[in-house]
N, C-alpha and C positions, 0 to 999 in steps of 0.2 A: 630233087632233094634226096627223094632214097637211093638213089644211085648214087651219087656223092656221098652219100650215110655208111651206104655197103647194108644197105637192110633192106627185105622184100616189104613191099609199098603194106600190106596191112599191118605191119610192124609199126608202120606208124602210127597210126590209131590206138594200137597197143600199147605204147609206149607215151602217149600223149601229146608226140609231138606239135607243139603249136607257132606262131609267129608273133613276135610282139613286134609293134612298129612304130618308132619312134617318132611323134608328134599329134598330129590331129584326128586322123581320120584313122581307120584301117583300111589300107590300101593293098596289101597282100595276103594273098590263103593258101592256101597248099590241098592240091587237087586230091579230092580222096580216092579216087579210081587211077590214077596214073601217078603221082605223089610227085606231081610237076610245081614250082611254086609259080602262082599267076596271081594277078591283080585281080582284086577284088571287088574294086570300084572306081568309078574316073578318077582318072589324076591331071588336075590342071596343072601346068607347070606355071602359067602364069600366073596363078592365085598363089600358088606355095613361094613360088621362088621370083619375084614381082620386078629387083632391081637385081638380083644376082647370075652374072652371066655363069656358074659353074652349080648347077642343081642336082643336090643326094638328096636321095633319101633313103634312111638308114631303118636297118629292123633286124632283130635280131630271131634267132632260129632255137627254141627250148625244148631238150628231149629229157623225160623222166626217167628216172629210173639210171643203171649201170648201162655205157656201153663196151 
């Protein structure tokens, strides 16, 4: 994610980038040391997505401040 940003990874923190993730659980974080975004917690696909054969899940990416 900071690579994709164009920002050095404690930029992050500085800037308060966080993840919101759309539904249940939070399922995604964002590495503080490497600013790699990883899951956060198991994700069952069969509990989320039970009859649907094409499974998102979505979450958005919020950075404060000016970039």
């Amino acid at each position: 994610v900071a690579k994709d940003l164009g920002l050095p990874v404690p930029a992050l923190r500085d800037r308060g980038v966080h993840i919101l993730d759309k539904g249940r659980g939070k399922y995604f974080a964002l590495h503080e040391k490497t600013g790699h975004l990883v899951t956060a917690e198991r994700i069952d696909r069969e509990q989320l997505c039970e009859r649907v054969q094409q499974c998102v899940l979505r979450c958005e990416l919020i950075v404060e401040g000016q970039m």
